[in-house]
Backbone bond lengths (Angstrom), bond angles and torsions (degrees), N, CA, C in turn:
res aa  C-N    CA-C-N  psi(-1)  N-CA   C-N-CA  omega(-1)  CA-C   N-CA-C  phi
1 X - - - 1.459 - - 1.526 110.71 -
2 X 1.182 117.87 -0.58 1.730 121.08 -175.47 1.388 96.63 -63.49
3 X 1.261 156.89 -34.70 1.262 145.73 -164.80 1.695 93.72 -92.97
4 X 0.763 151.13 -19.83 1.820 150.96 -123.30 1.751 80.24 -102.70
5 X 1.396 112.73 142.67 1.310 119.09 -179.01 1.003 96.19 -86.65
6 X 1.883 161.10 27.52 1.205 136.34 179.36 1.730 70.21 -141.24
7 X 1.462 160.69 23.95 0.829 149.01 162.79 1.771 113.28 -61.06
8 X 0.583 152.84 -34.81 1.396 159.13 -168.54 1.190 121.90 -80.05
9 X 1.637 109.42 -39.68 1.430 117.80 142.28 0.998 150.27 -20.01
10 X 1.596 82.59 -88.63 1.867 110.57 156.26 0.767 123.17 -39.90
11 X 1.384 121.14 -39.29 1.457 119.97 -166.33 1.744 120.54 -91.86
12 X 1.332 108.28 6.40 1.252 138.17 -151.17 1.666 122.87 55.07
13 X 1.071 127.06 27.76 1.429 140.87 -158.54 1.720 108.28 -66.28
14 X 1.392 91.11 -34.05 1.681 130.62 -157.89 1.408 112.84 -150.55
15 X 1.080 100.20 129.77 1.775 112.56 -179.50 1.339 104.06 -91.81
16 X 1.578 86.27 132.39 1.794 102.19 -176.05 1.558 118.77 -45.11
17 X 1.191 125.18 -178.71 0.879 125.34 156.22 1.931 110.19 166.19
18 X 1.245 121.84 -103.48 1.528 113.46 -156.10 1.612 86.67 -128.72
19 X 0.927 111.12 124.48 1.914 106.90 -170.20 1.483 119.97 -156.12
20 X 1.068 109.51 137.59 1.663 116.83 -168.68 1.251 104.72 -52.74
21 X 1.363 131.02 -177.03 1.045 141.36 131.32 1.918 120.51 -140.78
22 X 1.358 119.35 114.75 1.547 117.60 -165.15 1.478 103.33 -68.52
23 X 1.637 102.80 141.47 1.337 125.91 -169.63 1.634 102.12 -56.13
24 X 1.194 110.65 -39.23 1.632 106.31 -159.33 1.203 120.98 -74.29
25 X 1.478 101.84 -18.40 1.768 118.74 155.32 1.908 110.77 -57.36
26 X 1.271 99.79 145.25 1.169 97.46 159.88 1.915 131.88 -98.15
27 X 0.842 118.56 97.40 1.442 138.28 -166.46 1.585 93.48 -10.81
28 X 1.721 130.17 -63.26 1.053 115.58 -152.22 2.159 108.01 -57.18
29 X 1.068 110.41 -11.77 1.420 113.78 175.13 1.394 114.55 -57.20
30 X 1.558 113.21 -38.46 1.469 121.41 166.35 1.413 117.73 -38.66
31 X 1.415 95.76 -70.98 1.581 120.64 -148.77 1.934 86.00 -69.53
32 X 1.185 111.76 -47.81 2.086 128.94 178.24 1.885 82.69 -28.74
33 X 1.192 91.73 -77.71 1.563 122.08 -145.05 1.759 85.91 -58.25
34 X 1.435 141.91 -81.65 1.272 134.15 -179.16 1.679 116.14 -31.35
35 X 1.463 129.18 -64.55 1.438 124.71 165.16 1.264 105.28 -48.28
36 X 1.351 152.39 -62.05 1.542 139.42 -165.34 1.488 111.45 -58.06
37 X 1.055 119.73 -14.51 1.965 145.40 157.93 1.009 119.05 -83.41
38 X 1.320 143.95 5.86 0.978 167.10 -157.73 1.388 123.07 20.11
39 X 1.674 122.66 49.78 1.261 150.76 -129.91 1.970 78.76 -138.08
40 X 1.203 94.48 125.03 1.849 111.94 167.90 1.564 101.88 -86.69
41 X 1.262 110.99 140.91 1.136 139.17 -179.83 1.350 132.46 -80.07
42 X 1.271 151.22 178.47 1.251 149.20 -171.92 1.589 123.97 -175.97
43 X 1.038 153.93 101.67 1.483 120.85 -136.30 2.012 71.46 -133.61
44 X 1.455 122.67 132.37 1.302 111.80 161.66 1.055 118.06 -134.29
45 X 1.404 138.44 86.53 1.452 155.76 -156.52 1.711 107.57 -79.09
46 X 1.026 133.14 90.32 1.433 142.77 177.07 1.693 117.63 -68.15
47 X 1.232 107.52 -1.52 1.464 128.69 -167.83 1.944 98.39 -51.87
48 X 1.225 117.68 -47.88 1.404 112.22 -167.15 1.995 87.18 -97.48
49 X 1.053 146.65 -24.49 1.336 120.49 -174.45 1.450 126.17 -71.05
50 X 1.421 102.95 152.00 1.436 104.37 -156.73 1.610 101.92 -119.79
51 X 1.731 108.51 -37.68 1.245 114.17 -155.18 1.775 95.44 -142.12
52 X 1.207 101.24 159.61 2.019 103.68 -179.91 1.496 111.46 -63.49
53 X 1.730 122.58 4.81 1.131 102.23 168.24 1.228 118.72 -89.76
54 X 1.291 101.56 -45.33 1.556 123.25 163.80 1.517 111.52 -19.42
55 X 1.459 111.88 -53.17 1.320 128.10 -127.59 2.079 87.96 -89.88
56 X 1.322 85.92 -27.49 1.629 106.00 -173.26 1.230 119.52 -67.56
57 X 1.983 95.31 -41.70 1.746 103.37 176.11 1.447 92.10 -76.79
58 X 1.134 170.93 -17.40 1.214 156.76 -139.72 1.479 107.89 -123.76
59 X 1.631 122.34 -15.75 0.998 111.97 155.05 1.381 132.83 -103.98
60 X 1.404 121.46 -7.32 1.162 143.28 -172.60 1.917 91.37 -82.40
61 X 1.215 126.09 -25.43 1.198 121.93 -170.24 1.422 120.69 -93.74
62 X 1.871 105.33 -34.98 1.480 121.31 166.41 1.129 115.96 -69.72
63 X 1.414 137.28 -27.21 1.322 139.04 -160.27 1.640 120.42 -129.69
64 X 1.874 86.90 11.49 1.748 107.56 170.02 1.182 108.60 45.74
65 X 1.463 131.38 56.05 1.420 133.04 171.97 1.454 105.01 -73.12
66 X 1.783 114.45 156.28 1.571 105.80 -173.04 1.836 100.11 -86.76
67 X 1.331 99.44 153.79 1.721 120.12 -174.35 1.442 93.09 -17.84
68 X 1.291 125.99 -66.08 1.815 132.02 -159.27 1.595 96.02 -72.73
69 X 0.844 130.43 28.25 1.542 111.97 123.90 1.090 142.28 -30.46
70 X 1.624 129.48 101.95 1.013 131.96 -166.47 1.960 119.69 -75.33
71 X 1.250 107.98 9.74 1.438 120.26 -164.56 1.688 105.16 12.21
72 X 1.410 114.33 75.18 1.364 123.32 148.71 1.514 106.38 -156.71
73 X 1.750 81.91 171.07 1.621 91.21 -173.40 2.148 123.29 -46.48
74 X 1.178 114.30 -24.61 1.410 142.66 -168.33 1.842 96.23 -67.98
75 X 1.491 89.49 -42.58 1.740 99.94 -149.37 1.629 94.64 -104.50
76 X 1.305 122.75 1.94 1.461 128.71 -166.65 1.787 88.81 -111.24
77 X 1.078 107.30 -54.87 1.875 102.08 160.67 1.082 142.31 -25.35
78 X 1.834 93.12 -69.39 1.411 108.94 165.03 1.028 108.56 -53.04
79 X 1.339 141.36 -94.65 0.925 155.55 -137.21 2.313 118.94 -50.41
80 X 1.564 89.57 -45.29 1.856 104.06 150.33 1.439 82.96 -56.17
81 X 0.967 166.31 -30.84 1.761 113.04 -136.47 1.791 85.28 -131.90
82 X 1.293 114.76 13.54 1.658 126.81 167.88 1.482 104.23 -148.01
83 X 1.641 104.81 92.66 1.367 89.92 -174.72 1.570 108.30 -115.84
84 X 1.317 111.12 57.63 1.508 148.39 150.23 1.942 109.05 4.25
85 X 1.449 90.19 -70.64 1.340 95.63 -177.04 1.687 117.21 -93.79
86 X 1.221 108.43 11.03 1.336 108.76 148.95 1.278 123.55 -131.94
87 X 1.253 99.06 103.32 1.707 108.34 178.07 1.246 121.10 -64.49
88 X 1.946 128.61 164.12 1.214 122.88 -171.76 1.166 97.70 -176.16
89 X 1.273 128.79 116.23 1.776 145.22 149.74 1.520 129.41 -47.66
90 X 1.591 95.97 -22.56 1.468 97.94 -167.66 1.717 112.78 -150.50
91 X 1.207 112.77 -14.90 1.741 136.49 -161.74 1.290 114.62 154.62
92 X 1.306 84.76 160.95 1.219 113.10 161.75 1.703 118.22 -153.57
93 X 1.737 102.79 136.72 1.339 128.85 -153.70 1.741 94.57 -116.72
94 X 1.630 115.85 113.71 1.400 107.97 169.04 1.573 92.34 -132.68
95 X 1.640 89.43 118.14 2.127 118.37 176.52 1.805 80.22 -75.46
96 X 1.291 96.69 134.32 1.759 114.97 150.08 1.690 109.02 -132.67
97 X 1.267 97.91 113.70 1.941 119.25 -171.56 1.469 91.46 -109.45
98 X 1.242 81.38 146.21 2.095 102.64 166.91 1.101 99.00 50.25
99 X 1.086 131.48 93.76 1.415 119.29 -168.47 1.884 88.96 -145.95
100 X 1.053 121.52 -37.24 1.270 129.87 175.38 1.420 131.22 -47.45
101 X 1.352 108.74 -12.78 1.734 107.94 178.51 1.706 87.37 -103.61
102 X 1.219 136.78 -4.30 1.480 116.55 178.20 1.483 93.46 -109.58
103 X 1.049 137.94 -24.48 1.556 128.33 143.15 1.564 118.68 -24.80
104 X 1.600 106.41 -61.27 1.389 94.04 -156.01 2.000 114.60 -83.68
105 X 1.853 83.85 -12.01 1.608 102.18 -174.15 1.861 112.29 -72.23
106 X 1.120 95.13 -26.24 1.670 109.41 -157.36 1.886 106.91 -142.91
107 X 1.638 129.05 52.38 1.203 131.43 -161.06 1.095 83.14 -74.44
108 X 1.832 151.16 -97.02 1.285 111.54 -143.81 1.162 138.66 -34.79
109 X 1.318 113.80 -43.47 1.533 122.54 168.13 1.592 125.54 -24.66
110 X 1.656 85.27 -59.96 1.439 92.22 -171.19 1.603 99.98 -76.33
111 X 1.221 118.61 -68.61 1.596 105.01 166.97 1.866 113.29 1.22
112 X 1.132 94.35 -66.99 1.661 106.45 -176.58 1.774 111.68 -37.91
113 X 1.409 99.98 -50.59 1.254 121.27 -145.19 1.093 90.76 -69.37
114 X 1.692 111.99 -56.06 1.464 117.38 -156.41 1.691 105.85 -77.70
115 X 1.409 126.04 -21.08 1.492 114.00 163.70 1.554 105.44 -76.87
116 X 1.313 123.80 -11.72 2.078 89.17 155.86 1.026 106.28 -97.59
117 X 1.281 157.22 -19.09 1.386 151.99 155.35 1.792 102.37 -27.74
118 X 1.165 110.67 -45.44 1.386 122.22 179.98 1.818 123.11 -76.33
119 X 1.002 89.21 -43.51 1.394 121.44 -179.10 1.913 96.76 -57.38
120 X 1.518 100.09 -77.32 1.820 98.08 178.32 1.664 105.84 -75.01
121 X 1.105 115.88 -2.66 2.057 85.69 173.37 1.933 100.46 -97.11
122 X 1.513 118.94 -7.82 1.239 116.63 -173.38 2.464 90.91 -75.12
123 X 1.446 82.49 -43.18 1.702 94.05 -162.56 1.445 99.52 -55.20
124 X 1.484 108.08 -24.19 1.568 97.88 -168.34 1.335 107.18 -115.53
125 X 1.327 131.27 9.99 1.859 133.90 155.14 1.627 105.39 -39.07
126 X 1.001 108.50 -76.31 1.638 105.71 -160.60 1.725 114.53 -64.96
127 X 1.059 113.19 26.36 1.288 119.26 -157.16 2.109 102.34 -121.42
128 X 1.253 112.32 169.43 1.927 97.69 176.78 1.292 116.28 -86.98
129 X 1.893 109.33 -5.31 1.494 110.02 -167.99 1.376 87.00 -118.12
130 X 1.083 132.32 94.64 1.246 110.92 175.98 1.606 104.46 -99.06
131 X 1.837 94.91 171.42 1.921 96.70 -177.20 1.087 83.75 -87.87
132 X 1.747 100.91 -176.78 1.264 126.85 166.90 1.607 101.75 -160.12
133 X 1.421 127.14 136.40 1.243 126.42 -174.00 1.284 103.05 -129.02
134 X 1.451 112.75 108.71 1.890 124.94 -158.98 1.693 82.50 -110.68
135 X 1.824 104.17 121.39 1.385 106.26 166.12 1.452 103.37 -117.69
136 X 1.697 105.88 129.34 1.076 106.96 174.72 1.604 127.11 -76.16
137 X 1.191 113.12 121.07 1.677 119.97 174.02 1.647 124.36 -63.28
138 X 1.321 101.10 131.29 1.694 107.66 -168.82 1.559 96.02 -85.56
């Protein structure tokens, strides 16, 4: 894994946090490379969302939030920053794919999104599980 662009990570080299991932790679190398690190996974494919509700069921489902999910921005916070129902020994790795046509459809939103994306991988650096939020590049 010494060549692997999320190696440094993994390896604790570098504290997680909000991080590219290049298109020409194929994503499942990510998600390979985080479990063989023994880093839990997350895969959140935005490909069918259109609108912030959408966007709510799609994360509440990748990131196994409990039923009372509040599907809003408040409760999408919390909930990164207690991530309860997904346990982790060592990391945690959440892939966000296709994510770019609800970017360009709905930018505040995403604006929104991506400062808690930021928000819980900063909360969870100093910590042994830390996040990491790998967005894949089109």
């Amino acid at each position: 894994m010494i060549d692997h662009p999320l190696a440094p990570m993994l390896t604790g080299g570098t504290p997680a946090g909000v991080l590219s991932w290049p298109a020409a790679l194929p994503v499942e190398r990510a998600l390979e490379a985080a479990r063989e690190a023994g880093w839990e996974t997350a895969d959140l494919d935005l490909a069918d969302v259109t609108d912030k509700a959408g966007l709510m069921t799609v994360c509440a489902t990748a990131l196994r939030f409990p039923d009372w999910f509040g599907a809003n921005w408040d409760a999408l916070a919390d909930s990164l920053g207690d991530l309860e129902g997904w346990p982790a020994t060592r990391g945690r790795l959440l892939l966000v794919r296709n994510w770019q046509a609800y970017a360009a459809a709905r930018p505040e939103e995403w604006k929104t999104l991506q400062e808690i994306f930021a928000d819980a991988a900063a909360g969870w650096r100093e910590t042994e599980t830390g996040l990491a939020v790998v967005m894949v590049l089109a």
